[in-house]
C-alpha positions as CSV (number, residue, x, y, z in Angstrom):
1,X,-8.2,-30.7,11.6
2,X,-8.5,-27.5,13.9
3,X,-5.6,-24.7,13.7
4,X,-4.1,-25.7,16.9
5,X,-3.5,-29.5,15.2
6,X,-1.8,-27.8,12.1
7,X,0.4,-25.7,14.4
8,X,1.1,-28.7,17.3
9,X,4.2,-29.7,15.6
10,X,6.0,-26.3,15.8
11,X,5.3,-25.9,20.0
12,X,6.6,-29.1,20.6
13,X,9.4,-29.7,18.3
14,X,12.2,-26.9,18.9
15,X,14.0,-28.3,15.9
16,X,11.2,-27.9,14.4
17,X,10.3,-24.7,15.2
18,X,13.7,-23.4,14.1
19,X,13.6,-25.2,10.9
20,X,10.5,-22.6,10.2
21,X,12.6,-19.6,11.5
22,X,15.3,-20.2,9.3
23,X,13.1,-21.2,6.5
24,X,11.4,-18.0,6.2
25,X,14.7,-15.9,6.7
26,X,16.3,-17.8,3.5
27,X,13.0,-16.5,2.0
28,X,13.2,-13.0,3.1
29,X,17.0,-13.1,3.0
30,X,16.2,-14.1,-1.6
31,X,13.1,-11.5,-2.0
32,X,15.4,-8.4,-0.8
33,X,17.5,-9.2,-4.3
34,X,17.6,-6.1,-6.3
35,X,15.2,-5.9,-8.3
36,X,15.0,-6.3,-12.0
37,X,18.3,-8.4,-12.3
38,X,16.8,-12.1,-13.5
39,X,19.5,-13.6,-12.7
40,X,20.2,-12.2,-9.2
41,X,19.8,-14.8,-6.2
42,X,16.1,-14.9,-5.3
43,X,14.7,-13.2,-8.0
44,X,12.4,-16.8,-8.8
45,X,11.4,-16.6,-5.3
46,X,10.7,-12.8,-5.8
47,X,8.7,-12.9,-9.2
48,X,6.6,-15.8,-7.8
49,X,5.3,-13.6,-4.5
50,X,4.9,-10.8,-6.7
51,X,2.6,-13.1,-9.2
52,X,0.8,-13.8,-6.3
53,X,0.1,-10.4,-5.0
54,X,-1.3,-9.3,-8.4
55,X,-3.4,-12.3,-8.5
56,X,-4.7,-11.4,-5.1
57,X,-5.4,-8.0,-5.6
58,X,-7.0,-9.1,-9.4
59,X,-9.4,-11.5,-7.0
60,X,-9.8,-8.4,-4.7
61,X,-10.8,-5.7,-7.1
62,X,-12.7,-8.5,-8.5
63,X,-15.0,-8.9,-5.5
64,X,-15.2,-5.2,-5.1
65,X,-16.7,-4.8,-8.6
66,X,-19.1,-7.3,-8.3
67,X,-20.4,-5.8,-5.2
68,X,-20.2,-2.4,-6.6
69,X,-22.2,-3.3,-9.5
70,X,-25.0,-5.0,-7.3
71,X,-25.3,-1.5,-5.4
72,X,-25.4,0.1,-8.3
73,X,-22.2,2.2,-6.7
74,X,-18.7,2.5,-8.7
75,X,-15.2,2.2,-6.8
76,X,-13.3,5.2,-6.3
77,X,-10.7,5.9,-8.6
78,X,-7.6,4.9,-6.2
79,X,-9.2,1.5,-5.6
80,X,-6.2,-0.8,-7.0
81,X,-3.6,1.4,-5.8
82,X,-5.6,0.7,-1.8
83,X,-5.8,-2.6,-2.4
84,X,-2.7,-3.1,-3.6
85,X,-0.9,-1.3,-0.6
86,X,-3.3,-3.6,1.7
87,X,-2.2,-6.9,0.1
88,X,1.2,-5.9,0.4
89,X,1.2,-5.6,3.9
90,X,-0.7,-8.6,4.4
91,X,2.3,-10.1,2.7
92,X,4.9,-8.6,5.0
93,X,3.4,-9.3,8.1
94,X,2.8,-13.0,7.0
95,X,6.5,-12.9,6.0
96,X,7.2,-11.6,10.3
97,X,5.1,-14.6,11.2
98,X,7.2,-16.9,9.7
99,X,10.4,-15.2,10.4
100,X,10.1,-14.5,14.3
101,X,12.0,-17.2,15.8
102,X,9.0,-16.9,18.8
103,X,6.0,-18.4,17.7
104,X,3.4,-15.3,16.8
105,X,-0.2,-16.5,17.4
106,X,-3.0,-14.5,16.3
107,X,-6.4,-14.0,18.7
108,X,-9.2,-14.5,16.2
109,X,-12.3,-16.4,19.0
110,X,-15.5,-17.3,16.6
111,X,-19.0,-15.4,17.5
112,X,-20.1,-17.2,20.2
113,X,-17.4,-18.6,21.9
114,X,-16.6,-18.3,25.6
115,X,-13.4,-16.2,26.1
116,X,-12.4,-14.1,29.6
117,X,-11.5,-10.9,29.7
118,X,-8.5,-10.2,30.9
119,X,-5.0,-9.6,29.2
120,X,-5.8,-11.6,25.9
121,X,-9.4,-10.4,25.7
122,X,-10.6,-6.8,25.8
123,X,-14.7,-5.7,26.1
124,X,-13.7,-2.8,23.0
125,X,-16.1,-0.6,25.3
126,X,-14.6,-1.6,29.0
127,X,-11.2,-2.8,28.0
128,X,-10.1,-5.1,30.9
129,X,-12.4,-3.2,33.5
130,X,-14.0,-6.6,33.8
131,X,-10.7,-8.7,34.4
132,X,-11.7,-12.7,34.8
133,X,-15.6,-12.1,34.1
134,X,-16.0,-15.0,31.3
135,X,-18.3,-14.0,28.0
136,X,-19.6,-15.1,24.6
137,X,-17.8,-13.0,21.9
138,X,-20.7,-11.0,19.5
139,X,-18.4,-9.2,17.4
140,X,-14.5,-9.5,17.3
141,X,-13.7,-5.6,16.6
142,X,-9.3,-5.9,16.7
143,X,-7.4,-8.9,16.5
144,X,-5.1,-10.0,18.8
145,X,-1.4,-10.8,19.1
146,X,0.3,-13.3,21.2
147,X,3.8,-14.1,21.9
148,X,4.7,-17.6,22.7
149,X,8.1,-18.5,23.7
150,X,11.6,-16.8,23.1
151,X,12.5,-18.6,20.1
152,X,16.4,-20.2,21.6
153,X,15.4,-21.7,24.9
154,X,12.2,-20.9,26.2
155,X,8.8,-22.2,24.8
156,X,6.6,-21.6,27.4
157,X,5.8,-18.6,28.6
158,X,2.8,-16.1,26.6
159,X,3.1,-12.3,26.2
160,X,0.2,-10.8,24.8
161,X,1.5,-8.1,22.5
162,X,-1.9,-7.0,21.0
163,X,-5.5,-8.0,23.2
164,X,-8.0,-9.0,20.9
165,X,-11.0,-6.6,21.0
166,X,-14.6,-8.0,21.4
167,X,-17.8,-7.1,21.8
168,X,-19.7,-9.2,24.6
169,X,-22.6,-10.9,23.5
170,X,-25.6,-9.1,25.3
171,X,-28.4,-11.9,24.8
172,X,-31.7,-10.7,23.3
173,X,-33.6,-8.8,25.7
């Protein structure tokens, strides 16, 4: 089952769609509790993300090891405190996914499929220079961001808040 299929439900079921809104504001609503009270409303919800964050950043720092150790390289000092930051932010802007009553669709195209370039797709060297000129993607340099619907009344329109960045693939030569 592709992305799209997963996703279907939410652009054609406004009841649906708002079900997820509201969902993730209870969510956000419980994990701004303050913190170290146990019993303050939320804190379950709270402790649970934050187990997951350290068990993302262990699997992180985990990788990075491994990898330095293959190079024969060590990690600088600050390296949990990076990844950390990073994971956290990850988890906030998952959190903004959820919580924007729009629908927020990230521009991620494979290597090698056909997008055109124009206001969701960039050339990272041309930018939209080449407006409507179709191209295999090589290298996907920025992800994009796209805007669908209003989130109350309106679920069809798309605003492109971010154009994904690609390189063009040149062929061999």
């Amino acid at each position: 089952m592709s992305d799209d299929e997963l996703f279907e439900l939410f652009r054609q079921s406004k009841s649906v769609n708002n079900w997820r809104s509201a969902t993730f504001q209870c969510i956000n609503e419980a994990l701004k509790s303050p913190s170290g009270q146990a019993d303050a409303p939320g804190a379950p919800i709270a402790g649970l993300m934050l187990e997951n964050i350290n068990e993302i950043i262990r699997r992180i720092i985990n990788v990075i090891l491994a990898v330095s150790r293959l190079s024969g390289s060590s990690p600088r000092d600050d390296l949990a405190g990076e990844v950390r930051q990073v994971t956290e932010l990850a988890q906030d802007l998952a959190l903004q996914f959820g919580l924007h009553p729009a629908q927020l669709q990230l521009l991620m195209p494979r290597s090698m499929d056909e997008v055109q370039i124009g206001a969701d797709f960039h050339d990272c060297e041309n930018g939209d220079c080449e407006r409507g000129t179709r191209c295999l993607v090589d290298i996907v340099t920025l992800p994009g961001l796209r805007k669908v619907g209003d989130g109350r009344s309106e679920s069809e329109s798309k605003n492109t808040l971010v154009p994904c960045e690609v390189y063009p693939y040149a062929g061999v030569e």
